[in-house]
N, C-alpha and C positions, 0 to 999 in steps of 0.2 A: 143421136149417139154422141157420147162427150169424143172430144176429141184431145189428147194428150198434147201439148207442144216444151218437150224437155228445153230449159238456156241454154243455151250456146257460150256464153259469156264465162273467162277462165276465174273470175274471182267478181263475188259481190263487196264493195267496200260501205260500210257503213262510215260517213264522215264523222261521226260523234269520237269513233276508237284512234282518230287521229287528231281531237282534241285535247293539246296538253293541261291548258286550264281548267276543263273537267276532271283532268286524273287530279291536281292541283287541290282541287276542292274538295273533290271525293276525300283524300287521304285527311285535312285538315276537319272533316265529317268527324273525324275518329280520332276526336281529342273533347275531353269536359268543356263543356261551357264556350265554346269558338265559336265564331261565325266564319265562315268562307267570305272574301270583300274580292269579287272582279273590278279590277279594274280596265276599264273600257266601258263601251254603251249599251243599254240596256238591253239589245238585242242577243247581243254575247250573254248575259246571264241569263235570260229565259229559255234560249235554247237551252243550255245545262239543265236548267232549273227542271224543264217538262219530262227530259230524260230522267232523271235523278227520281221526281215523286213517282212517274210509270213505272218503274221498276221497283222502286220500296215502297211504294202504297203508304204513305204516309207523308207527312212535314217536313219537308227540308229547309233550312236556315241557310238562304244565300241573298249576298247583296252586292247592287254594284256600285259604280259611282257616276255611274250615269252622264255619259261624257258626250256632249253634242258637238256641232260642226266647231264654233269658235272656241271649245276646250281643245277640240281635237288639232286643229292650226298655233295656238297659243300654249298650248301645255296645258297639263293636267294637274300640277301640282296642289293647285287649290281647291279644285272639286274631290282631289284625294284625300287633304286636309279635314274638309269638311262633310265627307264621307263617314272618317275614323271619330270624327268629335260625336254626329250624329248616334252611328252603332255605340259609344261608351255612353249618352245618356240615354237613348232608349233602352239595351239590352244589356248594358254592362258586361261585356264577356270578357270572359280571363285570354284568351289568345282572339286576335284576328290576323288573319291569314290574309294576306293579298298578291293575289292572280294577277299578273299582268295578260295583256291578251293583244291580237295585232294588230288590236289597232292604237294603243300608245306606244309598242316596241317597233312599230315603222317607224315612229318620228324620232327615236333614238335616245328620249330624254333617261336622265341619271336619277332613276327610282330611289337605289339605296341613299343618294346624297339627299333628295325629297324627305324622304323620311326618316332621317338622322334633323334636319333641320325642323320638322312637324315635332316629331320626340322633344325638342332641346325647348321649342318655344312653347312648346304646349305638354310639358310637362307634369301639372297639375292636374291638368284634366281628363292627362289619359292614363293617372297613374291607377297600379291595380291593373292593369292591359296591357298582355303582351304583344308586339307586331311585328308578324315575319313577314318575310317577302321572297316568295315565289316566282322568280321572273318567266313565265313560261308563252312566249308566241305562237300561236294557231299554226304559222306558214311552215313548222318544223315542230317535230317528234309525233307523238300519241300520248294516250292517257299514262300509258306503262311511264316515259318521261317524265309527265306532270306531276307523277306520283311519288318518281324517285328526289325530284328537287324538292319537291314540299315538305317531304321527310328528311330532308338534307339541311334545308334550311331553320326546319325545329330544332334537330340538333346543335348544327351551328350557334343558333341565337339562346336556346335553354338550357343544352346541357353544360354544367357546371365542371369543369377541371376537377377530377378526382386523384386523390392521390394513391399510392401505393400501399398505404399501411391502412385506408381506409376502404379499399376494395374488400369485397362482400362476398366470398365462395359459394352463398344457398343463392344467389340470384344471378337470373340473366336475363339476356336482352334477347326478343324476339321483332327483326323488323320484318313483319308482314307485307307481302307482294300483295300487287292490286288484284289480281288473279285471286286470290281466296275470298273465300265466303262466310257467312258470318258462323254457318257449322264448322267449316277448316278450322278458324280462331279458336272458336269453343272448346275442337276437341284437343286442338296444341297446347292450351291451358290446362286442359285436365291431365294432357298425358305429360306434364312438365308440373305439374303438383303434384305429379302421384309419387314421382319422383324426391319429393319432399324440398324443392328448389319455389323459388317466389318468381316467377316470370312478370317483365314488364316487354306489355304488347304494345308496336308502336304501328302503323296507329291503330286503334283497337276499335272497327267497325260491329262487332258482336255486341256489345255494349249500347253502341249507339244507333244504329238500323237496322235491329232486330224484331222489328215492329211493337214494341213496347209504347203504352200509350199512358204516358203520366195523366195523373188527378188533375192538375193544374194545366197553367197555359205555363211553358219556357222557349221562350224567343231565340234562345243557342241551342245545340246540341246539346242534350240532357244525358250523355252518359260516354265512354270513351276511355283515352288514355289521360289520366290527371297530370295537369302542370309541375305537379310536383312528382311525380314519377319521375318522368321524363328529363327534371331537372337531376337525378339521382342516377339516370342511365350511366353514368362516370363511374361507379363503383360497384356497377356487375361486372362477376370475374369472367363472363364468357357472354359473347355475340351470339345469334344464330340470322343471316339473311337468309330470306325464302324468294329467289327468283331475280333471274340473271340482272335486272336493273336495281337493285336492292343492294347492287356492290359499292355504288357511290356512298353511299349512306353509311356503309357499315364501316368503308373505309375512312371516310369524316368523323364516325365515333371512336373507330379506334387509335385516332391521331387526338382525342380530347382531354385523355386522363396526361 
């Protein structure tokens, strides 16, 4: 005879939903042609990486920089470097996205000054690529977090200053919580078209992990929120945030125009 034995235990935690460079990545998922770049060691992108394809049954576009003991003591600058050169010749992507993760934000180093000095010297090679930066540490927040910086920092870095005479009344901005799914998207789209309004979805997971399986092989994410949307967020005449961490973000676009 089976025997029943109910948990006791007042909450099961899953450690993945308290990874912010998961949520990081996820959102960055949901832009054309990006790669997700962890920064840290390779053990930190594979866990993501096993979650991410179990649950979309399909390909995900994640890389890291693959940071060992003497990167991790000395800085990582240079395996970061050569991380971003690598992803612009094999896969050419229009955005990379990079996760910090905790094990380079223990040692405290100056990401955004790295990568202002990577830009300036290697500007040739990474031109045609844009690169945010995510700062998100494991030891603090959840995915919900990950997801609001990532979107936070697209804006910051793509959205373009718009001015007043060139704001657009048919368009707006939809920044989508990590919480929706790729039907939620779809049907926000439809019910903001029917409306006769041009919605720009940020970031637009519908598009791109809807289990659509292109002809070809593409190394980025193959469908999303376009660069050049995104750059254009500036002169929708109206916001809409969907979910309580979704306010940083909206309050960073709405400081843009």
């Amino acid at each position: 005879m089976a025997a029943i034995h109910p948990p006791h235990k007042a909450a099961a935690v899953n450690p993945l939903k308290s990874s912010q460079p998961l949520g990081a990545a996820y959102a960055f998922l949901g832009v054309e042609a990006s790669m997700p770049l962890f920064h840290g060691s390779q053990g930190c992108t594979s866990f993501a990486l096993v979650l991410l394809v179990r649950h979309f049954k399909e390909t995900i576009p994640l890389q890291t920089t693959a940071m060992d003991e003497v990167a991790t003591i000395l800085g990582g600058a240079d395996h970061l470097e050569e991380a971003l050169l690598n992803l612009k010749k094999r896969t050419n992507p229009k955005l990379i996205g990079v996760c910090t993760t905790a094990l380079v934000e223990t040692r405290g180093e100056d990401f955004a000054g790295d990568l202002a000095l990577i830009r300036e010297r290697r500007a040739k090679e990474l031109e045609g690529t844009e690169i945010v930066l995510a700062q998100t540490p494991d030891f603090e927040g959840s995915i919900e977090e990950g997801w609001s910086k990532a979107v936070t920092a697209m804006i910051e870095g793509l959205v373009k200053p718009g001015k007043a005479a060139r704001i657009d009344p048919a368009r707006i901005n939809i920044l989508a919580g990590s919480h929706l799914t790729v039907a939620d998207i779809e049907t926000l789209r439809e019910t903001v078209e029917a409306f006769g309004l041009e919605p720009t979805i940020l970031p637009d997971i519908s598009q791109a992990l809807d289990g659509t399986v292109p002809d070809r092989w593409i190394p980025t994410t193959y469908g999303g929120t376009t660069i050049e949307a995104i750059r254009g967020m500036g002169r929708a005449a109206y916001t809409i945030a969907i979910g309580e961490h979704m306010r940083a973000p909206a309050r960073r676009l709405h400081r843009a125009p």
